[in-house]
MARNU-855489 format. One record per residue: residue number from 1; x, y, z of N, C-alpha, C in turn. Coordinates in steps of 0.2 Angstrom, whole numbers. Layout:
<nodes>
<node><k>NUM</k><n_east>X</n_east><n_north>Y</n_north><n_up>Z</n_up><ca_east>X</ca_east><ca_north>Y</ca_north><ca_up>Z</ca_up><c_east>X</c_east><c_north>Y</c_north><c_up>Z</c_up></node>
...
</nodes>
This chain:
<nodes>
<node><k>1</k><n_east>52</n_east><n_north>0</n_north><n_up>29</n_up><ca_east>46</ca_east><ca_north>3</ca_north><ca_up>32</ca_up><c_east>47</c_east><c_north>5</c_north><c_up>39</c_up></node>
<node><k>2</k><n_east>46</n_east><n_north>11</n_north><n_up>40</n_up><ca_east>46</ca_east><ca_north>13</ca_north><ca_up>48</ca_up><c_east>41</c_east><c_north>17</c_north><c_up>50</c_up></node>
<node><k>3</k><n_east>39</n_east><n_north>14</n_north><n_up>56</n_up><ca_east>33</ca_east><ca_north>20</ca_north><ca_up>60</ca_up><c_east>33</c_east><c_north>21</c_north><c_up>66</c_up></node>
<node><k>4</k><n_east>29</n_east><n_north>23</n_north><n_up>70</n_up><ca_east>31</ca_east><ca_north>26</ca_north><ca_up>77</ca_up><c_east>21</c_east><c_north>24</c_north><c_up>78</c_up></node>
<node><k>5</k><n_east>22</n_east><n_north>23</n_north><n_up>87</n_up><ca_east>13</ca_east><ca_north>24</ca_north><ca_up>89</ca_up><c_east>10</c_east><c_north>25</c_north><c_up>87</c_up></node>
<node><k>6</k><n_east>2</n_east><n_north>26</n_north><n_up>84</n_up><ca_east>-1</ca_east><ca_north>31</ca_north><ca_up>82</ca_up><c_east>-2</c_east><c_north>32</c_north><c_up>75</c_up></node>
<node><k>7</k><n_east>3</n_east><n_north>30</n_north><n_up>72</n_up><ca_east>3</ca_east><ca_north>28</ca_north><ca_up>64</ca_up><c_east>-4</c_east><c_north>26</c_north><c_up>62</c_up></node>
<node><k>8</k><n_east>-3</n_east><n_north>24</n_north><n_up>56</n_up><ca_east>-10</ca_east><ca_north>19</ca_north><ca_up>54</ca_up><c_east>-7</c_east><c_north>16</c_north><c_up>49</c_up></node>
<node><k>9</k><n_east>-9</n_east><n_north>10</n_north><n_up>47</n_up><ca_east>-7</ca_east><ca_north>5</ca_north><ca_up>42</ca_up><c_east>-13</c_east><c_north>5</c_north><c_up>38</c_up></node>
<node><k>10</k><n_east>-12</n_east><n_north>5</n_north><n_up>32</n_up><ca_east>-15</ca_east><ca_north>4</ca_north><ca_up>28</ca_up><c_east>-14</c_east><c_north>-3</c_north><c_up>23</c_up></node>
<node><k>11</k><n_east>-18</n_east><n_north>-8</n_north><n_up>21</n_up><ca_east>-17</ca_east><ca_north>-14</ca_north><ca_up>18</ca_up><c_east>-22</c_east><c_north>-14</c_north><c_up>12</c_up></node>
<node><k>12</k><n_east>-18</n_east><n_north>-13</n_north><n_up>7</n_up><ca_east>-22</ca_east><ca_north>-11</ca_north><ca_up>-1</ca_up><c_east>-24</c_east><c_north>-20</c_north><c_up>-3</c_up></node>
<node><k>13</k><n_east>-32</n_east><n_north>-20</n_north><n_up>-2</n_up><ca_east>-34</ca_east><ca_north>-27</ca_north><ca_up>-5</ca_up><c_east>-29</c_east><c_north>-30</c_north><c_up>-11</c_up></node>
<node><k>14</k><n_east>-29</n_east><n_north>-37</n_north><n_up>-13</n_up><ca_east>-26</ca_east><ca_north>-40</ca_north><ca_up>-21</ca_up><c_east>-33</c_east><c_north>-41</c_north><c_up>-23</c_up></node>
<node><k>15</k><n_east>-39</n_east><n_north>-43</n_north><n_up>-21</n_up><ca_east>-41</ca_east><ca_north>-48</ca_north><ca_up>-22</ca_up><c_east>-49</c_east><c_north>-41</c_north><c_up>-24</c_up></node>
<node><k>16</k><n_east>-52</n_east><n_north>-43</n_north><n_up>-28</n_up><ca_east>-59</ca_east><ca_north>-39</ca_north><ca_up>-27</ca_up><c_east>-65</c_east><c_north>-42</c_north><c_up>-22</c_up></node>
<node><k>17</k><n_east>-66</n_east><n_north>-48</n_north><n_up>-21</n_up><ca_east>-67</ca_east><ca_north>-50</ca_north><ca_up>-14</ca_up><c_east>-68</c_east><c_north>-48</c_north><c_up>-8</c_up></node>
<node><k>18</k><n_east>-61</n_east><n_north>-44</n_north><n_up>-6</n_up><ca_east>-62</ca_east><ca_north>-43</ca_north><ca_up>0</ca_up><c_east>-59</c_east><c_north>-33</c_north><c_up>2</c_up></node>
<node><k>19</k><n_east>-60</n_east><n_north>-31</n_north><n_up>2</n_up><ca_east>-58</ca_east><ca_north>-24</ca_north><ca_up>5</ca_up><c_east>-51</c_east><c_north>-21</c_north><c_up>8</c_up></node>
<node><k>20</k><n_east>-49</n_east><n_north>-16</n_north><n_up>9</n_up><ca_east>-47</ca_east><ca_north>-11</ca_north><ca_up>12</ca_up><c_east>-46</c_east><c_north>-12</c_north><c_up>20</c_up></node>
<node><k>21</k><n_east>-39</n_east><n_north>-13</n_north><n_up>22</n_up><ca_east>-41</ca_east><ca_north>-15</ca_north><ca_up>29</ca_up><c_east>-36</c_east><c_north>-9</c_north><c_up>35</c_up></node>
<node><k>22</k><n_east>-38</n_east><n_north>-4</n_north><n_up>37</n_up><ca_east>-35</ca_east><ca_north>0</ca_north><ca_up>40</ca_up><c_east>-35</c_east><c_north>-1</c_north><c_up>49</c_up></node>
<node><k>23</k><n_east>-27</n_east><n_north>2</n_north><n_up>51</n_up><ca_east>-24</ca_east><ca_north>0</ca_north><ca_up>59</ca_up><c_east>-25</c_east><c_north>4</c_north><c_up>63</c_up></node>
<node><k>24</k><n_east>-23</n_east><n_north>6</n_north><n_up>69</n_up><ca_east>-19</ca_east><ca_north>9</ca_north><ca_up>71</ca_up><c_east>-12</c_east><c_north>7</c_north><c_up>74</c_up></node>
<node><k>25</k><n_east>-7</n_east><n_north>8</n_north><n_up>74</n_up><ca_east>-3</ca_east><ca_north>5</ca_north><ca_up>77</ca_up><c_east>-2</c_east><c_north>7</c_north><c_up>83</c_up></node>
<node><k>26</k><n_east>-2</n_east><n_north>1</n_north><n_up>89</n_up><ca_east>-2</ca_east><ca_north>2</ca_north><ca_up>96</ca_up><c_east>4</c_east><c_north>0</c_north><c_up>98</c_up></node>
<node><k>27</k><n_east>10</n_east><n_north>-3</n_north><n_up>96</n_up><ca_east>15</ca_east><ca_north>-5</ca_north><ca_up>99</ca_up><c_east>20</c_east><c_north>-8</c_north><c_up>93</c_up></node>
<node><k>28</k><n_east>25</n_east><n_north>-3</n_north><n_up>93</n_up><ca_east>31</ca_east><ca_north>-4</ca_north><ca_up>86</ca_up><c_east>37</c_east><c_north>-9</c_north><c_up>91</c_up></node>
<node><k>29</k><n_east>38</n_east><n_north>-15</n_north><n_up>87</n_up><ca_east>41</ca_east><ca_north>-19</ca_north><ca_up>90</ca_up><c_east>49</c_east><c_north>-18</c_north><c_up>91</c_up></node>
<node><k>30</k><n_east>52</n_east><n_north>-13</n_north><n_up>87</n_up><ca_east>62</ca_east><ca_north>-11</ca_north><ca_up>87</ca_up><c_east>62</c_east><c_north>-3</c_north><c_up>88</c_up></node>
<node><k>31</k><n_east>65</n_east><n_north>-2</n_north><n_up>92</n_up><ca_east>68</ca_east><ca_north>4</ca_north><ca_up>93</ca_up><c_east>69</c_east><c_north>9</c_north><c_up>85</c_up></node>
<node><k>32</k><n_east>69</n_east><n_north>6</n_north><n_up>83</n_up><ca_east>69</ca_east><ca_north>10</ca_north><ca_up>76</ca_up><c_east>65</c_east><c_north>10</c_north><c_up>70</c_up></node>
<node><k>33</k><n_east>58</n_east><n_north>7</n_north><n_up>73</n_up><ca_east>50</ca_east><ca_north>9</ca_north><ca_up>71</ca_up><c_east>52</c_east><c_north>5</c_north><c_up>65</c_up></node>
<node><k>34</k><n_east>55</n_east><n_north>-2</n_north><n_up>64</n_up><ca_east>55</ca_east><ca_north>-7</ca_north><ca_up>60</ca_up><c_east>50</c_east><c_north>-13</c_north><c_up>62</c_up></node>
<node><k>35</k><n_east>46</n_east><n_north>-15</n_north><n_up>58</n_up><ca_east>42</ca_east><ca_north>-19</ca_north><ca_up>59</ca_up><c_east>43</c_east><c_north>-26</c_north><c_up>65</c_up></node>
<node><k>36</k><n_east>41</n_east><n_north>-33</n_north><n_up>68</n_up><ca_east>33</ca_east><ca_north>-32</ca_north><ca_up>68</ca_up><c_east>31</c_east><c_north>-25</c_north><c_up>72</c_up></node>
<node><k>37</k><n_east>22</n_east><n_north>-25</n_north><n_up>70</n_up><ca_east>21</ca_east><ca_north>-19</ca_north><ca_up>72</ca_up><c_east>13</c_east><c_north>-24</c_north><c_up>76</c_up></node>
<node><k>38</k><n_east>11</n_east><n_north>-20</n_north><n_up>82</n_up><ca_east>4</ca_east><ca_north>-24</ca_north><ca_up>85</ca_up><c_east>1</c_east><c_north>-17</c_north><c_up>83</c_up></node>
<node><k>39</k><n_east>-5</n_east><n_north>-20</n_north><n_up>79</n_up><ca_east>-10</ca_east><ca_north>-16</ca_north><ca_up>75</ca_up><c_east>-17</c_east><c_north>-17</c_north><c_up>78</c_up></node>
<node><k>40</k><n_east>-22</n_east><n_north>-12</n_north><n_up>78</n_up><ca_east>-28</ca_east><ca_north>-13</ca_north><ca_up>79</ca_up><c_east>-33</c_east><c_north>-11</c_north><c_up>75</c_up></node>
<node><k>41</k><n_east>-35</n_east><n_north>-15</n_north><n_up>73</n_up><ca_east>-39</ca_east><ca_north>-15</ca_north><ca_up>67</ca_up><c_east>-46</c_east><c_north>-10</c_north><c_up>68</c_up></node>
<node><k>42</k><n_east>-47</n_east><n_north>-6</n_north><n_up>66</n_up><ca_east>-51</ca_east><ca_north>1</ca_north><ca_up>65</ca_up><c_east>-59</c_east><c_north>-4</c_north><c_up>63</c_up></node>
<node><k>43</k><n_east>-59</n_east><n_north>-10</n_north><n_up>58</n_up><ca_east>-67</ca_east><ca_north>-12</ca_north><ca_up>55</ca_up><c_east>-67</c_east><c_north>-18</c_north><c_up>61</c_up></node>
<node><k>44</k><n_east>-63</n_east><n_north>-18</n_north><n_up>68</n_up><ca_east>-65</ca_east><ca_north>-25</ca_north><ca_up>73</ca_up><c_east>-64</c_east><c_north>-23</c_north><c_up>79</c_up></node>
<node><k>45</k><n_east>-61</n_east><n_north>-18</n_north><n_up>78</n_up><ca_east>-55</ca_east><ca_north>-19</ca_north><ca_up>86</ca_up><c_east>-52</c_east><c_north>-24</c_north><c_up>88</c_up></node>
<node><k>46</k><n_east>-49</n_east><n_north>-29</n_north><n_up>84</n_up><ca_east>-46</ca_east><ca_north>-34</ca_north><ca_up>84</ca_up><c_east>-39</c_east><c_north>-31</c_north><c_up>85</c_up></node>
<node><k>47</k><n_east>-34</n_east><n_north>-36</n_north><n_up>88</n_up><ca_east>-27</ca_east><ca_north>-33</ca_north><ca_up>87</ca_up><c_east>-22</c_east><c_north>-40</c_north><c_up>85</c_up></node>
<node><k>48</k><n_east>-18</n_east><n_north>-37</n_north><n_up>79</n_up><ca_east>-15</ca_east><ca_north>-43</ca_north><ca_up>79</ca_up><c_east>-6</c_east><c_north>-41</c_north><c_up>78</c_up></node>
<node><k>49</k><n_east>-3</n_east><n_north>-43</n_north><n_up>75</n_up><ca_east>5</ca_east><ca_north>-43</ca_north><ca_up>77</ca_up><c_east>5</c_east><c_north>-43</c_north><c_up>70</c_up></node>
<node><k>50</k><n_east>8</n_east><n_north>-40</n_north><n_up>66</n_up><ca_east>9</ca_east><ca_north>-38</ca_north><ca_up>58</ca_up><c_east>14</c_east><c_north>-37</c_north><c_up>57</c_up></node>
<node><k>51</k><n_east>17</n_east><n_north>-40</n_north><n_up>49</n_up><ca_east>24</ca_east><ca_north>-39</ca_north><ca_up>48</ca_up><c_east>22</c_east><c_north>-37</c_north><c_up>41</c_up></node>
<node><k>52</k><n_east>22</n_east><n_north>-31</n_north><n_up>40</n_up><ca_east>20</ca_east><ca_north>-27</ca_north><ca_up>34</ca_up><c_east>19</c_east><c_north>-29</c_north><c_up>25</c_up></node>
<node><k>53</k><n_east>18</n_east><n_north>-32</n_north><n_up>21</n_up><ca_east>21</ca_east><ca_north>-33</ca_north><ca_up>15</ca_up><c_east>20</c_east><c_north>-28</c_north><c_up>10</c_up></node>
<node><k>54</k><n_east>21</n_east><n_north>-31</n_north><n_up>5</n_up><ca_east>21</ca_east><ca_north>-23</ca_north><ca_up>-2</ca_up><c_east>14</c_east><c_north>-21</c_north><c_up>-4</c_up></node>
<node><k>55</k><n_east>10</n_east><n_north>-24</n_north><n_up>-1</n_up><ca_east>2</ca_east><ca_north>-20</ca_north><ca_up>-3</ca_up><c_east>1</c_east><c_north>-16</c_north><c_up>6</c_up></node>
<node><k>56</k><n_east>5</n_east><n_north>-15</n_north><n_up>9</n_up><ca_east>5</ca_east><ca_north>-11</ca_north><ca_up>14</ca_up><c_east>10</c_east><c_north>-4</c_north><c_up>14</c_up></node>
<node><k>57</k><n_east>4</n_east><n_north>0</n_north><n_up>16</n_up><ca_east>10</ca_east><ca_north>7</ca_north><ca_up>19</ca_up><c_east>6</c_east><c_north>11</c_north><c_up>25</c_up></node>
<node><k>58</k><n_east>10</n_east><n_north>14</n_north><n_up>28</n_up><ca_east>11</ca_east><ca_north>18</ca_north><ca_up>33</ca_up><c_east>7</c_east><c_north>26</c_north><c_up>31</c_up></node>
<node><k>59</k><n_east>4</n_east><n_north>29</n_north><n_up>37</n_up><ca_east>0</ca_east><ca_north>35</ca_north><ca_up>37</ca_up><c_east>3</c_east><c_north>37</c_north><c_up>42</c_up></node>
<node><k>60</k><n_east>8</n_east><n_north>42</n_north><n_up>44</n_up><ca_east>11</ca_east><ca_north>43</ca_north><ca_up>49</ca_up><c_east>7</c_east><c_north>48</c_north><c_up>51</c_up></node>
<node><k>61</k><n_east>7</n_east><n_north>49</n_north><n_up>59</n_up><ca_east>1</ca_east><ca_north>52</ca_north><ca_up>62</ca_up><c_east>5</c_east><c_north>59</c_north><c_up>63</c_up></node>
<node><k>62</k><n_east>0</n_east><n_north>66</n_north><n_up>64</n_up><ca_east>3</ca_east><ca_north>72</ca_north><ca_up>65</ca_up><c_east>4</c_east><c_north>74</c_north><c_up>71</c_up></node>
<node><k>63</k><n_east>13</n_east><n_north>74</n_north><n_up>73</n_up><ca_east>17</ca_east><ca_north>75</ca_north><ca_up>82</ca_up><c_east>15</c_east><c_north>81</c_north><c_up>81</c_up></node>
</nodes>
């Protein structure tokens, strides 16, 4: 998985329970847009340090 600033994450619920939980990414951790990524959560404004798994993908923003 690779991304750049500006991106968004997107995290596909497992559960019925709980929802859709979509980012922005504010700060990509490796020179090579490899994760962790610090992500700010769009439903809080919370931000937290995300290391992506398989119910996750990237929405790459238009340069």
């Amino acid at each position: 998985m690779k991304a750049a600033k500006g991106d968004r994450l997107i995290v596909e619920s497992t559960r019925d329970s709980e929802h859709r939980r979509v980012g922005v990414i504010v700060e990509v951790g490796h020179a090579d847009g490899s994760p962790p990524y610090l992500v700010r959560w769009l439903d809080d404004d919370h931000e937290t340090l995300v290391f992506p798994g398989p119910d996750a993908r990237i929405v790459h923003a238009v340069r």
